[in-house]
C-alpha positions as CSV (number, residue, x, y, z in Angstrom):
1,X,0.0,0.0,0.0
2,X,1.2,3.3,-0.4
3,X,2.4,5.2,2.5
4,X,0.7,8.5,1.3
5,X,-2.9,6.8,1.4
6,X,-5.4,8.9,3.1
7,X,-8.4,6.4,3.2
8,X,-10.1,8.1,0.4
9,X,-10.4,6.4,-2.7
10,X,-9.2,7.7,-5.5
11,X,-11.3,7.1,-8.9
12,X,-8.1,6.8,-11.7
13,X,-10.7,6.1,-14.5
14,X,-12.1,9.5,-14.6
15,X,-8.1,11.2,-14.5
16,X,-5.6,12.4,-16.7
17,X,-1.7,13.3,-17.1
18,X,-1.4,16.7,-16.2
19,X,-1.6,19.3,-18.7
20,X,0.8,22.0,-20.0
21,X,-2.0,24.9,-18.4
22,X,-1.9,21.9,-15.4
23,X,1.8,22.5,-15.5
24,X,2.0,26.2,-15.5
25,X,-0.5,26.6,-12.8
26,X,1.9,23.9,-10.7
27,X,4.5,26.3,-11.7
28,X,2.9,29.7,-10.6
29,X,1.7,28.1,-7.1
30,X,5.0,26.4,-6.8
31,X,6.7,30.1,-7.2
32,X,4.4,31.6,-5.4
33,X,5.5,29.9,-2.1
34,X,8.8,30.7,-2.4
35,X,10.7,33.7,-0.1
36,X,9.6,37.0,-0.6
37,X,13.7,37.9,-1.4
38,X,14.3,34.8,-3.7
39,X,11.5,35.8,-5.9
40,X,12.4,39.4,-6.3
41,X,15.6,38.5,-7.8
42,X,13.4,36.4,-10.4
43,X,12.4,39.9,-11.7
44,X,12.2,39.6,-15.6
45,X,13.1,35.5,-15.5
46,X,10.4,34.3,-17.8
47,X,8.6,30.8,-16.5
48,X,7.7,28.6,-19.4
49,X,6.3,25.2,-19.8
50,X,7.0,22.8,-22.7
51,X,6.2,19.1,-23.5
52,X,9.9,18.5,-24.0
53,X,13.2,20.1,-24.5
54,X,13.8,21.5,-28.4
55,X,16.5,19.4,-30.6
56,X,19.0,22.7,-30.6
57,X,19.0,21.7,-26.5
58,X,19.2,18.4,-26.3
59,X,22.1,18.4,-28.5
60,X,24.0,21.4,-26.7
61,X,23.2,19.1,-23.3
62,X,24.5,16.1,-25.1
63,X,21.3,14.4,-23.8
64,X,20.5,11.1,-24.9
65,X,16.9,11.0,-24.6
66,X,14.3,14.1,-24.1
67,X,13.3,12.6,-20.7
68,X,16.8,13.8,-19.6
69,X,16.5,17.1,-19.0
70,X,13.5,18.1,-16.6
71,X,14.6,21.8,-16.6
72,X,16.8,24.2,-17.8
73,X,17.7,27.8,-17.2
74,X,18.4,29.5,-20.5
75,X,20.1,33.3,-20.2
76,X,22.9,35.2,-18.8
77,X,23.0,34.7,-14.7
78,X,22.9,37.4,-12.0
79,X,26.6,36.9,-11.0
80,X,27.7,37.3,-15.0
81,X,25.5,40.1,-15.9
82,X,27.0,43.1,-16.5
83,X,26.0,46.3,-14.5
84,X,24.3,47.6,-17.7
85,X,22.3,45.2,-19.4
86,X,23.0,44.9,-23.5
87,X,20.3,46.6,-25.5
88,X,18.4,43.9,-27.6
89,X,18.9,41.0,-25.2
90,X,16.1,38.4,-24.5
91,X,15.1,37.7,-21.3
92,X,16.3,34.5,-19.2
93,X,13.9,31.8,-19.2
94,X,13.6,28.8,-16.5
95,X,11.9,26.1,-18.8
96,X,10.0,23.3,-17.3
97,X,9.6,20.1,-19.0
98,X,6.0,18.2,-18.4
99,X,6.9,14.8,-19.9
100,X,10.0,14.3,-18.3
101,X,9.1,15.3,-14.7
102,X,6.1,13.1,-15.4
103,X,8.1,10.5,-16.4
104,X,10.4,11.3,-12.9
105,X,7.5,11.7,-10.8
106,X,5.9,8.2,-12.0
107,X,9.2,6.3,-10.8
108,X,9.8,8.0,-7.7
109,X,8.0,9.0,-4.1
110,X,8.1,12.5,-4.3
111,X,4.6,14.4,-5.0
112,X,4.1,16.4,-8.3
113,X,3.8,19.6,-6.4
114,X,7.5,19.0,-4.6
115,X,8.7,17.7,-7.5
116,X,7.7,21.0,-9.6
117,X,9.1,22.9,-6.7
118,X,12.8,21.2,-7.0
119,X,13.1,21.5,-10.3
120,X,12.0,25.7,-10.5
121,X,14.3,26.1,-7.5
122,X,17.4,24.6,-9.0
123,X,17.0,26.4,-12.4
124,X,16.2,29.8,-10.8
125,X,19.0,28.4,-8.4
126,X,21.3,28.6,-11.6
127,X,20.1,32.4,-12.3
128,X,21.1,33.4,-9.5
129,X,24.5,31.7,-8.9
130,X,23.4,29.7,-5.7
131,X,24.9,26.4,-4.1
132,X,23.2,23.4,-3.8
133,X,23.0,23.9,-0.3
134,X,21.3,27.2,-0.8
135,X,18.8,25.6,-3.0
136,X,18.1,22.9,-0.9
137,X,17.4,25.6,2.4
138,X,14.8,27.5,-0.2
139,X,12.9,24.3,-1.3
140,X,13.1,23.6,2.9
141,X,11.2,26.8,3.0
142,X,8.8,26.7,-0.1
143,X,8.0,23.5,1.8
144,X,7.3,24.9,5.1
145,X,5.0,27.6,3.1
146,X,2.4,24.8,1.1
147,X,2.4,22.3,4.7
């Protein structure tokens, strides 16, 4: 039995895999828990949601399968940015791939919502220059904000 079970029964026949509007509403609760600080420094980081990783990616990544990647941060980080930003530049994105955190999620114990969590916190995490550690003690506190 699982150890998560509540008692109340659960009718599968009438669910489905989460969606990418599932996914980006995970996403924006998921972000919306974390610190006050952390966020602000997320100013102009762009959240997206995609099935899977492009081609162009999963080469650069040298990934051997799309389900490799579950997110990426794509831009120029905090701690490299220079103290005027380049005219023209696009914004940094935090992608968040559905199929592959599905895929995760479906082999592991963690819930969706935690699982969504991790994955924004590490690639925001590699906006702003932070150590694992660090990562780790904002997840521990996005967590202490949904329980």
């Amino acid at each position: 039995m699982n150890k998560r079970h509540t008692g109340k029964t659960t009718d599968w026949n009438s669910l489905s895999a989460p969606s990418l509007v599932d996914f980006e509403q995970l996403a924006e609760a998921a972000f919306a828990r974390l610190p006050d600080n952390f966020r602000a420094l997320c100013r102009g980081v762009v959240i997206q949601v995609a099935d899977f990783p492009d081609e162009d990616v999963l080469r650069e990544m040298n990934a051997e399968s799309p389900f490799d990647l579950l997110g990426l941060f794509s831009g120029v980080g905090l701690a490299q940015d220079a103290a005027v930003a380049e005219t023209g530049r696009l914004p940094n994105h935090v992608f968040l791939y559905r199929r592959p955190i599905l895929d995760y999620w479906a082999e592991h114990e963690e819930t969706l919502g935690s699982l969504v969590t991790h994955v924004l916190v590490h690639e925001i995490g590699h906006h702003l220059g932070l150590s694992d550690d660090d990562m780790e003690q904002i997840e521990a506190l996005a967590d202490v904000e949904f329980h």
